[in-house]
N, C-alpha and C positions, 0 to 999 in steps of 0.2 A: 905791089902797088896796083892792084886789078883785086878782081873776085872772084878768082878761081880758089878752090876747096882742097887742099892738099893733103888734107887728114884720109880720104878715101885712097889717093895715093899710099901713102905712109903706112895705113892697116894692109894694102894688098902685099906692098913689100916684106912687111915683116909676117905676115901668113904665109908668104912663099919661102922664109929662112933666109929672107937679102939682107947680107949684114955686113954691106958695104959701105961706099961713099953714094952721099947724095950731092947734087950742087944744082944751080940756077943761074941761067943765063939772063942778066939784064938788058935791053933795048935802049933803054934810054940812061945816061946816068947825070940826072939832076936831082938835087939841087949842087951836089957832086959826088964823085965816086967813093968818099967814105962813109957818106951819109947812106949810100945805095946801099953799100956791102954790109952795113950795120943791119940796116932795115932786112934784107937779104937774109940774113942769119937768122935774127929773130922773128922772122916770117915760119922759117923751115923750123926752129927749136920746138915755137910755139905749136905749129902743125903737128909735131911727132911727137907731145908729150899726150900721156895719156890713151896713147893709141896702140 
């Protein structure tokens, strides 16, 4: 929900062999918490494909 770039993240990670968990901490959760975690998810999917 901002514009920060997460795909630079997500290439440094998997160059360095991290083949962990990743997660995301939300600050606000509107318009509620499932709609957050939804968007959350598909934030991070999005960011790590192709990368």
């Amino acid at each position: 929900m901002g514009d920060f770039d997460f795909r630079p993240v997500f290439r440094a990670l998997r160059e360095s062999g991290y083949r962990g968990w990743v997660s995301c901490e939300p600050f606000r959760y509107e318009p509620d918490s499932d709609t957050v975690a939804r968007t959350a998810l598909w934030t991070l999917k999005a960011a790590g494909e192709g990368v």
